[in-house]
Backbone as a ProteinNet text record, in pm:
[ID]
protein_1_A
[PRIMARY]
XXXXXXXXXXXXXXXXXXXXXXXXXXXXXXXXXXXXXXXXXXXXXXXXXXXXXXXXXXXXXXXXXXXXXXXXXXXXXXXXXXXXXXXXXXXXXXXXXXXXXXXXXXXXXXXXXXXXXXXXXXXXXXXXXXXXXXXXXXXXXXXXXXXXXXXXXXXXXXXXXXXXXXXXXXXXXXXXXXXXXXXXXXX
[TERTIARY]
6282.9	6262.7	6393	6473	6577.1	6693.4	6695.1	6738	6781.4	6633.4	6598.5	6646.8	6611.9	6619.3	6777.4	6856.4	7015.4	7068.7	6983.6	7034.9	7038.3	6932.4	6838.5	6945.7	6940.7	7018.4	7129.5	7229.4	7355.4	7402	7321.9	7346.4	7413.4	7395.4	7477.5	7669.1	7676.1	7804.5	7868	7803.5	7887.6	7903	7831.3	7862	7981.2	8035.5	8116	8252.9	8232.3	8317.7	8406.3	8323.5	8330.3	8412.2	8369.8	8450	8591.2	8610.4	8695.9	8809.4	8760.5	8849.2	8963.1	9093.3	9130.4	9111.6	9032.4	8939.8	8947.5	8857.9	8865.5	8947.4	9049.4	9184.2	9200.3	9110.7	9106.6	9012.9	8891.2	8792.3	8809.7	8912.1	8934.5	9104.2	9110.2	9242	9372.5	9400.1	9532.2	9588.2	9515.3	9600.4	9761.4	9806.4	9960.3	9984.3	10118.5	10137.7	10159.9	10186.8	10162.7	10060.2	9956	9849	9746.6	9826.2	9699.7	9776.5	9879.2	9909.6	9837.9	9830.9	9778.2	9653.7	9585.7	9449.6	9434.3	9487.6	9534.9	9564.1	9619.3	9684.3	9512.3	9502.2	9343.5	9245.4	9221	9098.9	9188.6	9287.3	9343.5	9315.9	9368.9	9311.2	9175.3	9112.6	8949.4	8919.6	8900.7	8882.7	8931.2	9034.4	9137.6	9042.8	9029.2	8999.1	8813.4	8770.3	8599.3	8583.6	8707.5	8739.5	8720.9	8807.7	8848	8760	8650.5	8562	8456.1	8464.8	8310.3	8388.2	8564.6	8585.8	8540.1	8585.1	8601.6	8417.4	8331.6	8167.1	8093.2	8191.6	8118.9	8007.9	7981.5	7839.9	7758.3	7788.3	7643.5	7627.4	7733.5	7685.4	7562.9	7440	7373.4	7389.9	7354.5	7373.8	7388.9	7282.7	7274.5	7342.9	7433.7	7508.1	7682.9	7640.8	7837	7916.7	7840.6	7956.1	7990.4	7936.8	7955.6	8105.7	8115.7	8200.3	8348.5	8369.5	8487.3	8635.6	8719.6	8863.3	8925.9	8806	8862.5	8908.7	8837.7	8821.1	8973.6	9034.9	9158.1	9228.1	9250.7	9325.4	9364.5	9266.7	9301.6	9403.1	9325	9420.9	9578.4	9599.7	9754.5	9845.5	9751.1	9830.4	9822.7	9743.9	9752.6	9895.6	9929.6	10033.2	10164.2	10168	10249.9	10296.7	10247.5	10263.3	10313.9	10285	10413.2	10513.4	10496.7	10640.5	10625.8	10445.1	10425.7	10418.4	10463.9	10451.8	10271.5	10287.1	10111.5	10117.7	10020.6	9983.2	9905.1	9875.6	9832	9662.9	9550.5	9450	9415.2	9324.6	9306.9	9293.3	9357.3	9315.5	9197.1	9128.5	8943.4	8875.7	8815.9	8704.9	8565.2	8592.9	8451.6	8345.4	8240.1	8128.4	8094.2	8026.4	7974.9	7895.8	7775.1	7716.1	7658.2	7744.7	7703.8	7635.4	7548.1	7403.1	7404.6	7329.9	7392	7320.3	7196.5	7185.8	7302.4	7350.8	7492.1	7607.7	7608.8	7714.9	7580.2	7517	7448.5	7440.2	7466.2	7471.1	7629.3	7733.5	7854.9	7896.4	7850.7	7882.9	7813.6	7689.2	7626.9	7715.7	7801.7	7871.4	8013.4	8076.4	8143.9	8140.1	8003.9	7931.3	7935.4	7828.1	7761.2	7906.5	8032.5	8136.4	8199.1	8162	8205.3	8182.7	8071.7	7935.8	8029.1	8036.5	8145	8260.3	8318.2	8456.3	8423.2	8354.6	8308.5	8358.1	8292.8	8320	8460.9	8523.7	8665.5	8764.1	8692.2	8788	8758.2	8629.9	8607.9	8747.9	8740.2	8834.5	8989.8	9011	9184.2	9250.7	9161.2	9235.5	9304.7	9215.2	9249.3	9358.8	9366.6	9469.9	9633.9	9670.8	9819.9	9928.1	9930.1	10009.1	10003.4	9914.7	9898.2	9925.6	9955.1	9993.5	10052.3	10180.5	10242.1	10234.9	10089.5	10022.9	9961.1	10002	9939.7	9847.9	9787.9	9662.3	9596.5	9491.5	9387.8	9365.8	9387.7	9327.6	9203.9	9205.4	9086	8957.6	9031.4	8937.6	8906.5	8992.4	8990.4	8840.1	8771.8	8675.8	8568.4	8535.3	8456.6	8272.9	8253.6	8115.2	8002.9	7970.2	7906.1	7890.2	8029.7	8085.8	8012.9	8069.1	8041.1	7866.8	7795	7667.4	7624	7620.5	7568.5	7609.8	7684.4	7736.6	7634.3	7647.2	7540.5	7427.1	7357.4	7224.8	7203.2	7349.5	7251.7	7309.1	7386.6	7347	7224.2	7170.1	7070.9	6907.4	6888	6823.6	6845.5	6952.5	6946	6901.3	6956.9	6906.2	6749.8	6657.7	6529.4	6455.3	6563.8	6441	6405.7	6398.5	6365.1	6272.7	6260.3	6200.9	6245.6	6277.1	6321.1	6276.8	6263	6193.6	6277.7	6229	6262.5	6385.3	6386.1	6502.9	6625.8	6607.4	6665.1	6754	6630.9	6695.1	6765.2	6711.9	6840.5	6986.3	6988.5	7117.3	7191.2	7089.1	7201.7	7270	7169.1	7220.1	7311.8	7358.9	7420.7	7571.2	7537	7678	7766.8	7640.9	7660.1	7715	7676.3	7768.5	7916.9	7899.9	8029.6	8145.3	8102.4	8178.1	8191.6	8120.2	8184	8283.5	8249.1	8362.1	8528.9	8491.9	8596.2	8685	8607.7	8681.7	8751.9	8657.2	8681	8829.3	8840.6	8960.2	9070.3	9041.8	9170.3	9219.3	9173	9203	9360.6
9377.4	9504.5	9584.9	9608.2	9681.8	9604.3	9461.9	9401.8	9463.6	9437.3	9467.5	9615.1	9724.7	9859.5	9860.4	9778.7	9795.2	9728.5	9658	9587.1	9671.3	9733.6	9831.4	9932.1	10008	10154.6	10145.4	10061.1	10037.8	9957.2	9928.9	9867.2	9927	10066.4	10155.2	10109.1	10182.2	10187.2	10049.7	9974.7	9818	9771.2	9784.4	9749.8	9811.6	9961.2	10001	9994	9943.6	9934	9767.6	9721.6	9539.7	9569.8	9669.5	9679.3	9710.6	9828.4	9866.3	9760.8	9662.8	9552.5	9445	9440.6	9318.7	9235.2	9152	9013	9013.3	9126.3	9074.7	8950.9	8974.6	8903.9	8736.8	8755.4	8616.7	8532.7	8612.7	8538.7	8486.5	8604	8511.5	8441.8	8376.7	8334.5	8364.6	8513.1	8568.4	8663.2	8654.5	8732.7	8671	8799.5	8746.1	8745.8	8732.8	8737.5	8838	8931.4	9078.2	9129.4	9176	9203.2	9123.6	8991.1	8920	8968	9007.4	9064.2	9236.6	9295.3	9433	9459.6	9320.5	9281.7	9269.5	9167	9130	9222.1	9348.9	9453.8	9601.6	9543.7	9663.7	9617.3	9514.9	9443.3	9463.6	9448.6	9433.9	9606.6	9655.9	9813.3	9879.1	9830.2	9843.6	9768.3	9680.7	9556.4	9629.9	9625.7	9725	9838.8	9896.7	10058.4	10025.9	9962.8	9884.9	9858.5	9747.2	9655.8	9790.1	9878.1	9988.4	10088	10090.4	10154.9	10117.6	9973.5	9860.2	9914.3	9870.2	9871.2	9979.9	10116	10254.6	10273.9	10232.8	10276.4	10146.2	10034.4	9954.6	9946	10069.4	10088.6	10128.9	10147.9	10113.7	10032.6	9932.2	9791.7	9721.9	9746.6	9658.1	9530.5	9496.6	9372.6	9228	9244.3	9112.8	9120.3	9200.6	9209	9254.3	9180.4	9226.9	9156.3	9022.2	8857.1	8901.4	8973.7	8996.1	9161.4	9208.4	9322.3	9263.6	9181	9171.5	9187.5	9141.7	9135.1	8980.7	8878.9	8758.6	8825.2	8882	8908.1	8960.5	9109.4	9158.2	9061.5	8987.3	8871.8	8775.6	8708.6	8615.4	8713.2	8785.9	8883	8944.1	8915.8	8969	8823.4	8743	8563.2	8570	8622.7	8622.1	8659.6	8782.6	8899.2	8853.2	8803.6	8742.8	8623	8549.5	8410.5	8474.2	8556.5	8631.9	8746.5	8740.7	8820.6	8975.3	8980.8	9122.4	9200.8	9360	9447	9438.6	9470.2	9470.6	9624.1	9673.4	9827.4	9847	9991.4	10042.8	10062.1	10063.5	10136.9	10221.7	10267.4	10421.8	10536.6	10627.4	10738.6	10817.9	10820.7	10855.1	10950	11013.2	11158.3	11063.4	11068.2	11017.3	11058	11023.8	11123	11117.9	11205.5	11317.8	11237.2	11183.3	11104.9	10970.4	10867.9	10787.1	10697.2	10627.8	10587.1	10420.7	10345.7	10200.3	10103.8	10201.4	10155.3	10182.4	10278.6	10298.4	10220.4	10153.7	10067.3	9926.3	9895.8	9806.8	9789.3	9907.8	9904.1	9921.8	9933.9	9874.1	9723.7	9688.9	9568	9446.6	9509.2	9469.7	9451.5	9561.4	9554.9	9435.8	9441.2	9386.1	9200.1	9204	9042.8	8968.3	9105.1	9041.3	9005.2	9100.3	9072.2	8935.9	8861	8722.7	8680.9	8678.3	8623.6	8640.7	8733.3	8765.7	8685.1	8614.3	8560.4	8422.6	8374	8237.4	8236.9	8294.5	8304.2	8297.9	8417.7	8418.4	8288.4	8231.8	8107.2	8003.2	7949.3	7887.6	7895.2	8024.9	8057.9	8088.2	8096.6	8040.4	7944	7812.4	7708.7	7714.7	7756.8	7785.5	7863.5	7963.7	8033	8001.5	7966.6	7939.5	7975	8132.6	8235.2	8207.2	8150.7	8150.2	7973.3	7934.7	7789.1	7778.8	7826.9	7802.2	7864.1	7943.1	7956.6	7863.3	7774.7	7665.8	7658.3	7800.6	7785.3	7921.7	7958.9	8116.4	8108.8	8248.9	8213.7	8255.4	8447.1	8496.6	8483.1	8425.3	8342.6	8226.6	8139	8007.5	7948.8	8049.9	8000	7923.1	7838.3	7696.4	7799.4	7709.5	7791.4	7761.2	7665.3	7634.1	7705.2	7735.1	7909.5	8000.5	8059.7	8169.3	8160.6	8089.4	8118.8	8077.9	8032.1	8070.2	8126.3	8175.6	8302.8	8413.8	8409.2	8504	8521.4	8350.8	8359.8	8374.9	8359.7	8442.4	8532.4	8568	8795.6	8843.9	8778.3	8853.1	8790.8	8703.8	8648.8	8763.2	8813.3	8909.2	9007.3	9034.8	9208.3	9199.9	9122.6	9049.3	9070.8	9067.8	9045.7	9120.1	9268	9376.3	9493.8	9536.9	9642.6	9800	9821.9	9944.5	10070.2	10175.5	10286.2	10361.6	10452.1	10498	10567.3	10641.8	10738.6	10616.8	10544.7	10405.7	10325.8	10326.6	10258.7	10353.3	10483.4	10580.9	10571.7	10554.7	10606.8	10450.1	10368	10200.7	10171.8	10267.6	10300.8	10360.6	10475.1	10578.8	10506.3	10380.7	10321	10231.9	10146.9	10062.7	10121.6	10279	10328.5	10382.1	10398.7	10445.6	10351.6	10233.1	10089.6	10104.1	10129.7	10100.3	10192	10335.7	10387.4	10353.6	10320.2	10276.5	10140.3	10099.3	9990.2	10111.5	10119.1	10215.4	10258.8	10374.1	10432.3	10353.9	10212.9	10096.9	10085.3	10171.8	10053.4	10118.8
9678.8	9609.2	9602.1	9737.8	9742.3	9636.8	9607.3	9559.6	9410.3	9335.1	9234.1	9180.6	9261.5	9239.6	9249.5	9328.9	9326.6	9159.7	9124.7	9020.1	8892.9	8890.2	8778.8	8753.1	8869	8926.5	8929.4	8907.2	8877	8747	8694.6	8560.9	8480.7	8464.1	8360.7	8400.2	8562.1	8632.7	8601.2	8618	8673.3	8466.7	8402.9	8229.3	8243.1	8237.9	8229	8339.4	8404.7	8508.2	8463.4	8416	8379.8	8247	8189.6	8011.2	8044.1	8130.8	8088.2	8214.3	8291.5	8361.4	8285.9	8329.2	8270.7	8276.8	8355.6	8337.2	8158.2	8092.7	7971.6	7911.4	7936.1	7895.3	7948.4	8032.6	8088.7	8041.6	8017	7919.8	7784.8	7737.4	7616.7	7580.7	7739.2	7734.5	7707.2	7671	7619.2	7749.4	7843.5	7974.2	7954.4	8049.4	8048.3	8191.8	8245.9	8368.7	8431	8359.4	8362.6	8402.2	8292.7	8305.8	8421.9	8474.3	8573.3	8685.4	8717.5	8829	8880.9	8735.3	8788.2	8794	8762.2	8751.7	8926.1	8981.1	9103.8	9212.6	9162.7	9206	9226.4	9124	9128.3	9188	9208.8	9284.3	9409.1	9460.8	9545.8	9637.9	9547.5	9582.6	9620.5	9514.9	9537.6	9657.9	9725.9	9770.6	9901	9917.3	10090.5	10135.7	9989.6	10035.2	10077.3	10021.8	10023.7	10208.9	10240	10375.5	10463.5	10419.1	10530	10573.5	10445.2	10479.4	10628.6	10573.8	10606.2	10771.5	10792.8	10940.5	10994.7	10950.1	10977.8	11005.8	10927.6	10950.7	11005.2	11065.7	11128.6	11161.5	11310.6	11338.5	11262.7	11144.4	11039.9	10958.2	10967.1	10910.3	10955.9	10881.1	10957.7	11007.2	11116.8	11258.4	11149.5	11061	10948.2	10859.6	10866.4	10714	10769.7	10874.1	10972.5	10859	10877.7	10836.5	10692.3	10595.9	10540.7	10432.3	10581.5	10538.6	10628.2	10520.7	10639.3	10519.9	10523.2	10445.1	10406.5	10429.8	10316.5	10173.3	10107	9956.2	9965.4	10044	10058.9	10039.8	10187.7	10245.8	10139	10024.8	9952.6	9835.5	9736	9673.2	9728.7	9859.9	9903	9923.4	9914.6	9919.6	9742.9	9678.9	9510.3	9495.1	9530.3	9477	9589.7	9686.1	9723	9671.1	9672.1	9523.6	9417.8	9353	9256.8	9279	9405.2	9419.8	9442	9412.5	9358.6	9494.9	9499.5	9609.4	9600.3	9758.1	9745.6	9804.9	9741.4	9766.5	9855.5	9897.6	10048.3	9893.1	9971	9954.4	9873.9	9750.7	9728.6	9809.8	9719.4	9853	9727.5	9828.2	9743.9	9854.2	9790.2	9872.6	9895.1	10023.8	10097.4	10140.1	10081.7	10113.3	10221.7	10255.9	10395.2	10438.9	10380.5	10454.3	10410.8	10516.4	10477.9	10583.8	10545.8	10585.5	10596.9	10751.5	10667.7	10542.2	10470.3	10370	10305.2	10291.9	10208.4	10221.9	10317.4	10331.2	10247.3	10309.2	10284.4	10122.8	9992.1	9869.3	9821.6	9952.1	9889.9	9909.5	9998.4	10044.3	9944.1	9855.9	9768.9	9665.6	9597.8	9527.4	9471.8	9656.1	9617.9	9699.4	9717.2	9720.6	9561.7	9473.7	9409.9	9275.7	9296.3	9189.5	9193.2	9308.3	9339.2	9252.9	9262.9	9087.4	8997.4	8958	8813.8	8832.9	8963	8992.7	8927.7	8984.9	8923.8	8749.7	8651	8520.7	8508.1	8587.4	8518.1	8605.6	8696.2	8759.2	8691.5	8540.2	8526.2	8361.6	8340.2	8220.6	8269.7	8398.9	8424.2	8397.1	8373.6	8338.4	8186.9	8132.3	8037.6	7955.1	8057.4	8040.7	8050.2	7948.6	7926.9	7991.9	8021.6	8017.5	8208.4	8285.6	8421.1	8443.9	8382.2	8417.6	8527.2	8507.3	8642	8805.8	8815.9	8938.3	8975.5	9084.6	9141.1	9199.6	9247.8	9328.5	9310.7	9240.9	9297.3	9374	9467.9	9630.1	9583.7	9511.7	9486.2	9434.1	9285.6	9178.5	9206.3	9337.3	9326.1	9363.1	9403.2	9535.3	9469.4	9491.5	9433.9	9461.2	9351.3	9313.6	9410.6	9436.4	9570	9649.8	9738.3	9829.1	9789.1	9714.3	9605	9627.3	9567.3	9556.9	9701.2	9772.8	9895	9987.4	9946.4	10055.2	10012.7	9855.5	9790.3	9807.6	9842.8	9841.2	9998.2	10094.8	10220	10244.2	10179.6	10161	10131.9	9988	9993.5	10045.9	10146.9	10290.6	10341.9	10350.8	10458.7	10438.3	10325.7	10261.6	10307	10259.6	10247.3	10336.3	10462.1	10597.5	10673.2	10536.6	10635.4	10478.7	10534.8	10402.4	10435.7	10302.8	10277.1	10260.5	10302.4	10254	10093.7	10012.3	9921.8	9934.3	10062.2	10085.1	10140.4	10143.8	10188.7	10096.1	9957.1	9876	9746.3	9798.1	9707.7	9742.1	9895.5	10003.9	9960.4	9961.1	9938.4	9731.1	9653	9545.1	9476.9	9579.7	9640.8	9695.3	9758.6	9785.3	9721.1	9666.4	9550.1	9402.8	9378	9298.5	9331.5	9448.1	9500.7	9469.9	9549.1	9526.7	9372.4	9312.5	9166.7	9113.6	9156.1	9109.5	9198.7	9329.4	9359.8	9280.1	9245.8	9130.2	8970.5	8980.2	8829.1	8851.5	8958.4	8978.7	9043.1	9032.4	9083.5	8954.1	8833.9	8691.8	8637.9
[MASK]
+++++++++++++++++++++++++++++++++++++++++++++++++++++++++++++++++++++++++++++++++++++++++++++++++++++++++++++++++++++++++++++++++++++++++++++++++++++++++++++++++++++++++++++++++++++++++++

């Protein structure tokens, strides 16, 4: 249910958050090396500042959803931008709300699980991409789909094995938009 209502309730945020991304560019093969670095560079941002949160509000990560807030996602993106040479940047600096709840973590961590999903697509359209030839390896994008979906499918096992109250699944909607604007303002 909490599932569902995260999916619904963020649909507006995450369309628009996805449009205005340079992925575009990768889908339809004309990225440059440019543009995939600051692509690299904004996920990279979003992604730190996401990590830092999850560390900083630990104790409200829920117990089942630890394995999940951790800094692979960071970690691979700074082996991205190191492979090109690129400075890697500190974090956003972003106004944090007052209260946050570990459904609220529990609907960012949602966020930036479920963008994996979206990673798959654009690692299937890198090859393609001309302009990235001579990157020998995605750490970020690279991650084989298999991974990717079951890591996914036991995130949300976990989400699952508990039930939510209403004020519950506002507060995890509540985070899951947050996470998005934190992408937004990486762009």
């Amino acid at each position: 249910m909490i599932l569902k209502q995260l999916k619904t309730r963020t649909a507006t945020l995450h369309k628009e958050t996805e449009e205005d991304n340079l992925a575009k560019y990768i889908l339809d093969h004309s990225i440059t090396t440019n543009q995939y670095q600051s692509l690299l560079v904004q996920n990279f941002k979003a992604y730190a500042t996401l990590s830092e949160l999850s560390e900083e509000y630990a104790e409200l990560v829920p117990s089942n959803l630890k394995k999940f807030a951790d800094a692979q996602k960071t970690e691979a993106l700074k082996r991205d931008l190191n492979q090109l040479d690129a400075l890697v940047l500190d974090k956003l600096t972003i106004k944090i709300p007052q209260s946050i709840s570990s459904s609220f973590m529990l609907g960012m961590i949602y966020v930036a699980e479920g963008s994996m999903m979206g990673g798959l697509l654009i690692r299937k359209n890198l090859e393609a991409c001309s302009n990235l030839e001579h990157i020998k390896k995605h750490h970020f994008f690279g991650k084989s789909a298999p991974d990717v979906l079951n890591r996914w499918k036991s995130f949300t096992e976990a989400v699952d094995t508990q039930s939510y109250t209403d004020v519950e699944i506002d507060d995890a909607v509540a985070g899951a938009n947050f996470a998005f604007s934190v992408f937004k303002q990486s762009y």
